[in-house]
N, C-alpha and C positions, 0 to 999 in steps of 0.2 A: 795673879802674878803681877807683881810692880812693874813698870813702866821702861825702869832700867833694863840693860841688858844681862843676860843672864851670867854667872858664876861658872868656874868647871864644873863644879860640885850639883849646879841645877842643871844644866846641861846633861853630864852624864845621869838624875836623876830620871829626867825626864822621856832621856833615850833608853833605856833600862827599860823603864813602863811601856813606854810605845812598843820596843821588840816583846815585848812579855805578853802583852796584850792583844798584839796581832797575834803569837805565835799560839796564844791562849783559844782566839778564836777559828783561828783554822780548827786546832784539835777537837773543839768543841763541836765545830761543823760537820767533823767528819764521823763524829758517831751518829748511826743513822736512827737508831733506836731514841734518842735521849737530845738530838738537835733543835728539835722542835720544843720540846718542855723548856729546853734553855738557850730559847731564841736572842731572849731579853738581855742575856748575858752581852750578847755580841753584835746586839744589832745596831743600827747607825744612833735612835738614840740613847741606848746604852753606852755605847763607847762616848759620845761626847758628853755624856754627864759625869762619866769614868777622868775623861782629860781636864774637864772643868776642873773637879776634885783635885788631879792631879797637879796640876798648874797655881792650884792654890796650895797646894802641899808642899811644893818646890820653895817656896816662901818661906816656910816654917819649919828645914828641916833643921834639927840640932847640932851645934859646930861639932860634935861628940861623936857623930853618926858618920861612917861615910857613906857615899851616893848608892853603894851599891845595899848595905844595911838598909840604907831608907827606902829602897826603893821594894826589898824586901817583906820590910813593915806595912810599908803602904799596899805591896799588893795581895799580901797575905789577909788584909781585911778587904780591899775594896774589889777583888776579884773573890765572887762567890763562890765560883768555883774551886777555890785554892783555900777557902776561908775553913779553917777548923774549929771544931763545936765547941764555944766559949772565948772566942777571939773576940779581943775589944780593940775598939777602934785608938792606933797610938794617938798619946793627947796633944802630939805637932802638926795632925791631919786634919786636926776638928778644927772648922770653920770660924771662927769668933765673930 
């Protein structure tokens, strides 16, 4: 994430992922069967590699996109959970 302060557009991005991401890992936690196989999803450093990602993504999203589309994009690949069979990562999130 650039140095500047953020945009509405990254703002609202960013807060999007955060509430999705908590809201992701509660659900996750509470299946008792299946929590443990997918600790990695939610655990402390999963989520900070999740916001790294994210923070770098807030940078790159497309004037085309609104916040609430990108944040879609983004977490439909970078939550595994959410992520469907043959999702590729959109090409505004990949790191350069």
């Amino acid at each position: 994430m650039s140095d500047t302060q953020l945009t509405a557009k990254q703002f609202q991005f960013l807060t999007m992922v955060q509430t999705v991401v908590t809201n992701n890992a509660i659900n996750l936690s509470l299946d008792r069967d299946k929590a443990i196989e997918r600790r990695h999803i939610f655990s402390a450093s999963g989520t900070i590699t999740l916001i790294y990602q994210a923070n770098a993504a807030a940078d790159n999203i497309p004037a085309e996109l609104s916040a609430s589309d990108a944040a879609h994009q983004f977490l439909s690949y970078f939550l595994e959970s959410l992520r469907e069979p043959g999702t590729e990562c959109p090409h505004w999130c990949r790191e350069f």
